[in-house]
C-alpha positions as CSV (number, residue, x, y, z in Angstrom):
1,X,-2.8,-2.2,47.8
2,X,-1.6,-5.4,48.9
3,X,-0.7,-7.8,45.5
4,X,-1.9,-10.5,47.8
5,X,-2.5,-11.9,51.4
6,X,-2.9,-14.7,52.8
7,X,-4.0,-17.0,55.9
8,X,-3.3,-20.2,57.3
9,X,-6.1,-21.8,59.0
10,X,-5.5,-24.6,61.6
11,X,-7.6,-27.3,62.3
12,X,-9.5,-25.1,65.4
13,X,-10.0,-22.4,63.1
14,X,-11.8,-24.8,60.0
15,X,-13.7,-26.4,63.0
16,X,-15.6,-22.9,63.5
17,X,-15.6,-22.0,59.8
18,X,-17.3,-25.5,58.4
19,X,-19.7,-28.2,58.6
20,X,-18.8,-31.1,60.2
21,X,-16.5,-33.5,58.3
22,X,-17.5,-36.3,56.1
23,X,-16.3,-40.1,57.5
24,X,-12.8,-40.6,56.2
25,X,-12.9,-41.4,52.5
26,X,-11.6,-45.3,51.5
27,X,-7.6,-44.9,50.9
28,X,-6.4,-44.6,47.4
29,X,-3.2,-45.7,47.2
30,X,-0.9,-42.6,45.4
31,X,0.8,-43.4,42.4
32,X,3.2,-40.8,43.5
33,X,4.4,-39.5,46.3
34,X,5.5,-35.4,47.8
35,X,8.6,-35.3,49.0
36,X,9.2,-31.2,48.2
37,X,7.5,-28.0,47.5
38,X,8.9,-25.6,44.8
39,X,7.8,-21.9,45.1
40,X,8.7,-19.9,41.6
41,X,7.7,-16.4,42.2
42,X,7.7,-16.3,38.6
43,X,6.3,-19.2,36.4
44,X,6.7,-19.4,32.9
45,X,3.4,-21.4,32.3
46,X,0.3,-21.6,33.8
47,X,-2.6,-24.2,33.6
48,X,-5.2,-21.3,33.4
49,X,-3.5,-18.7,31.7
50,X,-5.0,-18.2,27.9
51,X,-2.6,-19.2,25.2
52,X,-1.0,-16.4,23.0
53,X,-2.9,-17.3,20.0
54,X,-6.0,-16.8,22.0
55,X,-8.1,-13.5,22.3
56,X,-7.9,-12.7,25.9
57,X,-11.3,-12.1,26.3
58,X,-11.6,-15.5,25.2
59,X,-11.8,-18.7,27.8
60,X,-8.2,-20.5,28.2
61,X,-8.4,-24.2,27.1
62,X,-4.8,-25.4,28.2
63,X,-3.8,-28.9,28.8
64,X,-5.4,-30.1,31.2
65,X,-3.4,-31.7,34.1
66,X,-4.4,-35.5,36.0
67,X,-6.2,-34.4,39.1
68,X,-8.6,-36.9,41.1
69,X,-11.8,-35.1,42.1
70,X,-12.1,-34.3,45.9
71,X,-13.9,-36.5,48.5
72,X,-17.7,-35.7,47.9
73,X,-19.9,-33.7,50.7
74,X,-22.9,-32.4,51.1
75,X,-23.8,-30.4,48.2
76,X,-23.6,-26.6,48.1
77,X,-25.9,-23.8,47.1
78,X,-25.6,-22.9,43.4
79,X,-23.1,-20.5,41.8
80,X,-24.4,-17.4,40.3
81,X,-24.6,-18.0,36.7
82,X,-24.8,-15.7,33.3
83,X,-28.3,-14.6,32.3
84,X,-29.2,-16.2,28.7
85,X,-31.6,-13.3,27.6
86,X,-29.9,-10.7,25.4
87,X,-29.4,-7.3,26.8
88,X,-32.4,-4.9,26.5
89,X,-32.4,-1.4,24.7
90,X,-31.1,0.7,27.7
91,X,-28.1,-1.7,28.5
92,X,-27.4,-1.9,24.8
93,X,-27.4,2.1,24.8
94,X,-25.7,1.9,27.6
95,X,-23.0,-0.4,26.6
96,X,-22.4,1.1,23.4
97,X,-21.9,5.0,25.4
98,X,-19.1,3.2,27.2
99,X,-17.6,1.8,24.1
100,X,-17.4,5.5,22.7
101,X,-16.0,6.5,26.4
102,X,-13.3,3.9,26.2
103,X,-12.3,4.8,22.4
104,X,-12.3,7.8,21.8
105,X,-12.6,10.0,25.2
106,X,-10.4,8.0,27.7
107,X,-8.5,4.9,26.0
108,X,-5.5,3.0,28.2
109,X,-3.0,5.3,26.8
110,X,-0.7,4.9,29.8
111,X,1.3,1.9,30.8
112,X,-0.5,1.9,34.7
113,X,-3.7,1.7,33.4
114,X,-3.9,-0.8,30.1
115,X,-5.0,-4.2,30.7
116,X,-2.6,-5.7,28.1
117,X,0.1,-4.6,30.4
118,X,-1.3,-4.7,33.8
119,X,-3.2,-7.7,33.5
120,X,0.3,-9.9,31.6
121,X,2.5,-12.3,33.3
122,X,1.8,-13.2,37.0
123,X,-1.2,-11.0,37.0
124,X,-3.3,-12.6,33.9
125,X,-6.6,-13.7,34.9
126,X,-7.7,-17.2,35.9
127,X,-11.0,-19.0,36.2
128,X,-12.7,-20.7,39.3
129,X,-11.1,-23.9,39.7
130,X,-13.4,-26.1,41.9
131,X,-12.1,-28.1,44.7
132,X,-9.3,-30.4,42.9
133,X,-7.1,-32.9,44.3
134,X,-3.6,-32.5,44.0
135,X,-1.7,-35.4,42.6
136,X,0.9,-36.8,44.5
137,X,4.3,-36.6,43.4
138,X,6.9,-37.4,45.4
139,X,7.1,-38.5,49.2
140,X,3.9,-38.3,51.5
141,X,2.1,-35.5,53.8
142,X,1.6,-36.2,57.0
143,X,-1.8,-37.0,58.2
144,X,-1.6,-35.1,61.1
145,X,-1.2,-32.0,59.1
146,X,-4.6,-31.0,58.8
147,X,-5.6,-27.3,58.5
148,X,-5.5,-24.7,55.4
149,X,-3.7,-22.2,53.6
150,X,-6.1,-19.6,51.6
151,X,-4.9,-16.0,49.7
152,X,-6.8,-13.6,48.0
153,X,-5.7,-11.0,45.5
154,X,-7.3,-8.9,42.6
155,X,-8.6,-11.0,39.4
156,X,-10.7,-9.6,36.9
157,X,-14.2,-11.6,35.9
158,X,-14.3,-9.8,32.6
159,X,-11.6,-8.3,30.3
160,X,-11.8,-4.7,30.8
161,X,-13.4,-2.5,28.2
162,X,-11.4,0.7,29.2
163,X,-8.5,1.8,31.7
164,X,-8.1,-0.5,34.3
165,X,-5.6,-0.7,37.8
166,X,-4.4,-3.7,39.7
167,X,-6.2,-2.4,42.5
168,X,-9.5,-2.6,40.4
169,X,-9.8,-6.6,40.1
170,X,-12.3,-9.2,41.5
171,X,-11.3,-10.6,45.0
172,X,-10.2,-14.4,44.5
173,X,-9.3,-16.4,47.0
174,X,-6.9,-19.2,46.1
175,X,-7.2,-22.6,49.1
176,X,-5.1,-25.5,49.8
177,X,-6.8,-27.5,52.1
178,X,-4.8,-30.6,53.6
179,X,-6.0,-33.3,55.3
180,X,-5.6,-36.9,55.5
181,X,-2.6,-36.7,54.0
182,X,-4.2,-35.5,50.7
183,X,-3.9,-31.7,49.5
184,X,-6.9,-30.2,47.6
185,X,-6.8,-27.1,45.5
186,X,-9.7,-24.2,45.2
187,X,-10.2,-21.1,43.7
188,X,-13.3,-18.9,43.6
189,X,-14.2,-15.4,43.8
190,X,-15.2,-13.5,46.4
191,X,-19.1,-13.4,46.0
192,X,-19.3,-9.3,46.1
193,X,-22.7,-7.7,45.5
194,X,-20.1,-5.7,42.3
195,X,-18.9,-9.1,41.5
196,X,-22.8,-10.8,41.3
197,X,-24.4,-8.0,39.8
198,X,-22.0,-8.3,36.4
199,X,-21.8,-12.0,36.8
200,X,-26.1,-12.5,36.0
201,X,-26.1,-9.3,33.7
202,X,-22.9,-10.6,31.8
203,X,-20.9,-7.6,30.8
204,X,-19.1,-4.8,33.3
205,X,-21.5,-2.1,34.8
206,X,-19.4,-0.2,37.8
207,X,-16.8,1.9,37.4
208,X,-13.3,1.5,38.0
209,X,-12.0,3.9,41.5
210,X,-8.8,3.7,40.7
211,X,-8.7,4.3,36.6
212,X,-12.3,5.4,35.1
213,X,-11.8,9.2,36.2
214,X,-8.7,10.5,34.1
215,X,-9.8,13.5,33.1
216,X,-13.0,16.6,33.3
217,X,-14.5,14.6,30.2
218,X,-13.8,11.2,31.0
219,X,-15.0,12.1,34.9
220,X,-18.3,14.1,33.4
221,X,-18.7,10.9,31.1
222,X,-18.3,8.4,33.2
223,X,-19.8,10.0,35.8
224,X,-23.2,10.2,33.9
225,X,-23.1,7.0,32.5
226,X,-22.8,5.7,36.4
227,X,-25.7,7.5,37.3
228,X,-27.9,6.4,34.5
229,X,-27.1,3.0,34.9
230,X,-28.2,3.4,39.2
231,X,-31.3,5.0,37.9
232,X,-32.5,2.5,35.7
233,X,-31.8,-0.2,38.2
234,X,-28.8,-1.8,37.0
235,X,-27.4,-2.3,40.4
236,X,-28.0,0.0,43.7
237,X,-24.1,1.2,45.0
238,X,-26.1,1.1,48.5
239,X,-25.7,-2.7,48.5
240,X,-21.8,-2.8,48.6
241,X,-19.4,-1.4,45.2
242,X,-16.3,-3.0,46.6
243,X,-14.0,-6.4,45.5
244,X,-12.7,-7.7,48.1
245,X,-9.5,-8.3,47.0
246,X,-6.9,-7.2,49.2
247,X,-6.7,-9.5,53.0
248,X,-8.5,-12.4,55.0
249,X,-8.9,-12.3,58.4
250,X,-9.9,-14.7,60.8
251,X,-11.8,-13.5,64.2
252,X,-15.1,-13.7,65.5
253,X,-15.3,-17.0,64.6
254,X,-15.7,-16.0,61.2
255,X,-13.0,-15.7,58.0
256,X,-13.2,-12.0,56.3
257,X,-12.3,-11.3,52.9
258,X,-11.5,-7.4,53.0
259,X,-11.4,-4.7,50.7
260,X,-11.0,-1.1,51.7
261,X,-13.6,0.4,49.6
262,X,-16.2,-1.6,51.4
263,X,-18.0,-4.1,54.6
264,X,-16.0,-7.2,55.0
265,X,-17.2,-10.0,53.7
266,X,-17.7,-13.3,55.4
267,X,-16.6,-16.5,53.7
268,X,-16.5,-20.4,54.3
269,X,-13.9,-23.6,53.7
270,X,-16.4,-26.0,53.4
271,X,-14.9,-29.7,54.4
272,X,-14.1,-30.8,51.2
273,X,-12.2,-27.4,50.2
274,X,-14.2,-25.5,48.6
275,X,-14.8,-21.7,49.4
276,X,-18.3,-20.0,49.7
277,X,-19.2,-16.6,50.2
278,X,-21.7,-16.0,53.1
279,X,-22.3,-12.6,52.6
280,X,-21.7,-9.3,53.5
281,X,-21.3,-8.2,57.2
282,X,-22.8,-4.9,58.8
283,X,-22.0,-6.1,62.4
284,X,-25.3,-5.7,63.2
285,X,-25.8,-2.6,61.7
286,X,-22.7,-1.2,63.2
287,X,-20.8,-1.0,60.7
288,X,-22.2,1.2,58.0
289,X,-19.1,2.5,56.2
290,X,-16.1,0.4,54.7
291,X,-13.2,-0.4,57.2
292,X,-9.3,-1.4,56.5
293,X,-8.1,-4.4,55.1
294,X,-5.3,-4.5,57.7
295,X,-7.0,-5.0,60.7
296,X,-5.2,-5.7,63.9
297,X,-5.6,-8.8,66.1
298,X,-4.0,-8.7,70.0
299,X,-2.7,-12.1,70.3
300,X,-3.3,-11.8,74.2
301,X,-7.2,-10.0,74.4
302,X,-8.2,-11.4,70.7
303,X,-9.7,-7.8,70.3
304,X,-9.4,-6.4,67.2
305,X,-8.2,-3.0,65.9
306,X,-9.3,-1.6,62.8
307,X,-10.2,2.0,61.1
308,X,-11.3,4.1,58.0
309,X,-10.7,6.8,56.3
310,X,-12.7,9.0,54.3
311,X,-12.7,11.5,51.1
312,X,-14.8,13.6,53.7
313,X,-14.7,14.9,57.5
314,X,-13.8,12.7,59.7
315,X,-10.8,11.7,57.2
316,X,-9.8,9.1,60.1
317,X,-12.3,7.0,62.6
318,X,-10.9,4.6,65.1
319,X,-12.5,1.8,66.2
320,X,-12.8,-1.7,67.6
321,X,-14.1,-5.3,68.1
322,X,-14.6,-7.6,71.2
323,X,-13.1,-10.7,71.2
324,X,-16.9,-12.0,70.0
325,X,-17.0,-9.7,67.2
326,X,-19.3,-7.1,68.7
327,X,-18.2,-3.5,67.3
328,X,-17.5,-1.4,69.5
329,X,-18.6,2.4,68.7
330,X,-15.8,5.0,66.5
331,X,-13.8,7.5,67.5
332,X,-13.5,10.0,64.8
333,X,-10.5,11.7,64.4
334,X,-10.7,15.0,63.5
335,X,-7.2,16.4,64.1
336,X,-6.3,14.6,60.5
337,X,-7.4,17.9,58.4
338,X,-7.5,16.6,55.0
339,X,-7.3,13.0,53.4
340,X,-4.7,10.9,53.2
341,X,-3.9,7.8,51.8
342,X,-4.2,5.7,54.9
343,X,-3.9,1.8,54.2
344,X,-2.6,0.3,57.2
345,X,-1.7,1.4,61.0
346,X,0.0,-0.5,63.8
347,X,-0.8,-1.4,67.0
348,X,0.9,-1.6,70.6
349,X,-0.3,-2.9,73.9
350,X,-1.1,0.5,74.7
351,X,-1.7,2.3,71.6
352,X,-2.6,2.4,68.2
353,X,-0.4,4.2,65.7
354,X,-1.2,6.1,62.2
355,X,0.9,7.5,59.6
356,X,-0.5,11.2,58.0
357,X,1.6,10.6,54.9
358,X,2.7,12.6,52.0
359,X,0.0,10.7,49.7
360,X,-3.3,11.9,49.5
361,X,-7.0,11.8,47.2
362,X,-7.3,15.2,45.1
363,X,-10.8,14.8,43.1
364,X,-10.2,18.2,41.4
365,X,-6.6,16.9,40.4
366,X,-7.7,13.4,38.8
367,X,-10.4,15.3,36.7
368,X,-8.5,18.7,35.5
369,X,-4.9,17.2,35.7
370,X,-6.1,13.6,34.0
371,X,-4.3,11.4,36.8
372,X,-4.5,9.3,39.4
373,X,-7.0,10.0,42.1
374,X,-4.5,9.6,44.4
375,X,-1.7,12.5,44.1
376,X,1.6,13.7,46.2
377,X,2.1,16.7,48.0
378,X,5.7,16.8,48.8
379,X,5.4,20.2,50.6
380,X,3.7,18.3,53.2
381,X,5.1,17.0,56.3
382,X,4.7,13.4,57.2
383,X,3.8,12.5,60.8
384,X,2.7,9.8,63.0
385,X,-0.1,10.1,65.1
386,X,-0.3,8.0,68.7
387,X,-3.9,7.6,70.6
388,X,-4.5,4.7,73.3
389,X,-6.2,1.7,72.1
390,X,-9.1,2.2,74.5
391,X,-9.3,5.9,73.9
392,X,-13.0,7.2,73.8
393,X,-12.0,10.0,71.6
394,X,-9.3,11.7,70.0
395,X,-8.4,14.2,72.8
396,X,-5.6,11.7,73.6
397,X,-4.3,11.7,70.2
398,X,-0.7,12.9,69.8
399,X,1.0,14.0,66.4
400,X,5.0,13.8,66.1
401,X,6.5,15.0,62.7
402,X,8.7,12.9,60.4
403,X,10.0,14.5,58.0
404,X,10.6,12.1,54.5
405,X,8.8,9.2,56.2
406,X,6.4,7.3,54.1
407,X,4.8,3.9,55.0
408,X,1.9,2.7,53.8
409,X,2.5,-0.8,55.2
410,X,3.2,-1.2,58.8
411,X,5.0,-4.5,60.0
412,X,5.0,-4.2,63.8
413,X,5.1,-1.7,66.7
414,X,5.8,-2.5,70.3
415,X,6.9,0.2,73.4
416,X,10.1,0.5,75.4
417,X,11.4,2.0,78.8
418,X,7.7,1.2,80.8
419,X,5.8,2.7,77.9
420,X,7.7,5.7,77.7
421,X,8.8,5.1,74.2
422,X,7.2,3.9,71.5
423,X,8.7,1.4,68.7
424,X,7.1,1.7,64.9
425,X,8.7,-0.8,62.2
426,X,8.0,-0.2,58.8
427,X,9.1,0.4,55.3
428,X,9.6,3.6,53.6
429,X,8.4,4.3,50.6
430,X,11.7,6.3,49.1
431,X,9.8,7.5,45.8
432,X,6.8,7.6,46.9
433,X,5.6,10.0,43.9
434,X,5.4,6.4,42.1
435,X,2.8,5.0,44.3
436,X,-0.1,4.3,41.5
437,X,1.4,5.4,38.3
438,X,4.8,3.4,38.3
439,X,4.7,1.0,40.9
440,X,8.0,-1.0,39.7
441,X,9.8,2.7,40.5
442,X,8.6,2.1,44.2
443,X,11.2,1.5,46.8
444,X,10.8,0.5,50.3
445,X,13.6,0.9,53.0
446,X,12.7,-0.4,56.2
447,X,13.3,1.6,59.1
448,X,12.7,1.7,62.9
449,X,11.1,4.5,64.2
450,X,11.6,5.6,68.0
451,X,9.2,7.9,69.8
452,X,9.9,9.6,73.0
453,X,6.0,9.9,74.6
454,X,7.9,12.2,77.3
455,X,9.8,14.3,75.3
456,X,8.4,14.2,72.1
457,X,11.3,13.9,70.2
458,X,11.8,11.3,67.2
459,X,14.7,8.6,66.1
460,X,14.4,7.3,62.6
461,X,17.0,3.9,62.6
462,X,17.6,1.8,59.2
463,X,17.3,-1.6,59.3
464,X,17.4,-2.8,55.5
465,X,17.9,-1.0,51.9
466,X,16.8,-3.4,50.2
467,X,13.6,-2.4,48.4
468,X,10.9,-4.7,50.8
469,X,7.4,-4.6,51.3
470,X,4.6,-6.6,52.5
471,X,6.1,-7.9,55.7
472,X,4.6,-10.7,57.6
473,X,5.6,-11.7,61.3
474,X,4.3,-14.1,63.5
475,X,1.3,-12.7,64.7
476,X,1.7,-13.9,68.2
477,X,3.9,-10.8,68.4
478,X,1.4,-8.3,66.9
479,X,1.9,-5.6,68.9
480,X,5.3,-6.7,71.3
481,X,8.9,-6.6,70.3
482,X,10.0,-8.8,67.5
483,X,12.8,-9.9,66.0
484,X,11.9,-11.9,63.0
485,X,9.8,-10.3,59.9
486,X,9.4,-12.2,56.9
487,X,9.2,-10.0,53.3
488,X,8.6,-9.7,49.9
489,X,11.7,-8.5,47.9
490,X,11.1,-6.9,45.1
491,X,14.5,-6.9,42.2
């Protein structure tokens, strides 16, 4: 859901996440010097953007800039590479099946699923970039700043061949590592089992969630060209089909990239900046279904909150980890009586909140209506739902209705009056009938919800029009009574 997120790692963090540090490199005296940072949320140029004169499934070749190569380390395990053999009969058939798919039963006829608009501006694709010193400009970093800065977002591997959705792109994770007062710049993808399997065969092979199912054809179609390619053992969807493109996290002494669709995956900052994958993490066989990407950190326990939801009974399962990163078992929550879009939640220091929203998955509706998977029922009423953290199943779970109240994101949550009310922040998707199909319609007003435990009854307080989303606080407040909330305004 998220367009990106991001983590800052400081020096305590990159001690658990790395090797040990190479001796300080001999000083190189800058020809420049930092003095200032400029953020434009819209660029008009890019160093890895492909020209306009290029084919965009073509390589980009721009300029490139001076950079001095990082400090050297110990050297890393390989990158996956292209296989050189040509493709074999089947994948040729194959390949060809989903050429007459794309063309002529289920082109990109609309705006929310063509590449040559979703993937344009801001959202073009960009290549690995391996670990690259930043060139000083102007002024100095400190060197006692020492720690890291790393985001991850969706970024295609391979021009798509068909309809494709923001939602549907390779997880890449963007680092700025600084130390010794030098800055060093990385970007690689997110090692996925989805993401290796098309790198060594060469060419795209699983199909997209969020765009590939338009329509009865295009679902039978796609459908059996899916299940041909899993039975002659092009890849096995048992082994992970998710991108991991949507949050880090940090806990358990381990860094997460997370996608909804799938396990977390654990990655690595190695010393001199650049990012590995390490692999893909069952919690020792605890975990055997995907989780959220928002998962919720107590600043105080260092537990962490998290959940899933499902196309199937139970549509909603609570669960936790220890501070060590042992799961802890689910709590399915079977009072949620059909699907609903669920992508984030809140927590308190008591309980853990969930919004049953007017957004919801309707299989029947993406194959015989030819739309999103995801549809919205406005007859429904939205509610929250409020079960103790520690809850060892859902009998404790309470559902309050509130009518016209859409989040999907969740920016904080405390309680008031000894516990007796509880607090929910978040914005409110206005037009929420946009949600996948016309995302620049969406609007979010934040509001303040108040819920009486006692009495049951529900306040629903403004606290900005202005269409925000993606709200980040400071994390030592997850969970208590903030004032401060930093987010993304969108004109």
């Amino acid at each position: 859901m998220d367009a990106l997120c991001s983590s800052f790692l400081s020096p305590f963090s990159l001690s658990n996440l790395s090797q040990p540090p190479p001796p300080p490199p001999p000083t190189i005296p800058p020809i420049f010097h930092i003095s200032s940072v400029r953020i434009e949320e819209n660029p008009s140029k890019t160093s890895t953007q492909p020209s306009k004169k290029q084919s965009r499934s073509s390589s980009a070749n721009p300029k490139k800039p001076t950079y001095r190569k990082a400090p050297s380390t110990p050297a890393l395990p390989p990158q996956p590479s292209r296989r050189k053999e040509e493709p074999s009969l089947v994948a040729t058939i194959f390949n060809a099946l989903d050429g007459i798919i794309n063309t002529f039963i289920d082109p990109p006829i609309r705006p929310s699923v063509d590449p040559r608009y979703v993937l344009s501006g801001n959202y073009a694709p960009v290549d690995e970039l391996p670990p690259t010193e930043c060139e000083v400009v102007e002024g100095a970093l400190p060197p006692c700043l020492d720690g890291a800065y790393i985001r991850n977002g969706p970024n295609p591997q391979f021009l798509p061949r068909g309809p494709y959705h923001l939602f549907d792109g390779d997880g890449m994770l963007h680092a700025i590592r600084i130390s010794q007062g030098r800055a060093t710049l990385c970007s690689r993808f997110v090692k996925t089992n989805r993401y290796t399997v098309e790198r060594e065969i060469g060419y795209l092979v699983f199909p997209s969630i969020f765009s590939g199912f338009n329509s009865l054809v295009a679902s039978v179609a796609r459908g059996s060209l899916t299940a041909a390619r899993i039975a002659a053992g092009q890849f096995n969807p048992g082994n992970g089909i998710g991108v991991a493109n949507t949050s880090l996290v940090l806990f358990g002494s381990k860094l997460y990239a997370l996608g909804e669709s799938d396990l977390p995956y654990a990655v690595k900052l190695s010393p001199n900046g650049d990012i590995m994958t390490l692999g893909r993490d069952d919690f020792d066989g605890k975990l055997s279904m995907s989780m959220t990407a928002h998962p919720k950190i107590d600043p105080d326990t260092g537990e962490v909150f998290a959940f899933r939801y499902s196309p199937i009974p139970p549509f909603l399962t609570f669960f936790r980890f220890n501070t060590d990163g042992t799961k802890q078992p689910d709590v399915p929550i079977f009072s949620m009586t059909r699907t609903t879009f669920l992508h984030d939640f809140a927590i308190t220091q008591k309980y853990a909140i969930f919004a049953d929203i007017q957004l919801g998955f309707n299989p029947m509706e993406m194959i015989v209506g030819g739309g999103s998977p995801v549809e919205t029922d406005t007859a429904k009423v939205p509610r929250l739902g409020v079960i103790p953290r520690y809850a060892k199943d859902e009998s404790e779970m309470r559902w309050f209705d509130v009518p016209g109240f859409n989040p999907i994101h969740a920016i904080n949550a405390w309680e008031e009056d000894g516990g007796d009310t509880v607090v929910l922040v978040a914005p409110n998707i206005l037009s929420v009938e946009h949600t996948m199909e016309r995302m620049d319609l969406l609007h979010g007003s934040v509001e303040k919800v108040k819920i009486d435990m006692k009495t049951g009854i529900v306040w629903r307080h403004p606290v900005a029009s202005r269409n925000l989303d993606f709200g980040v606080i400071n994390n030592k407040f997850t969970g208590k009574k903030n004032r401060c909330v930093w987010d993304f305004f969108f004109s």
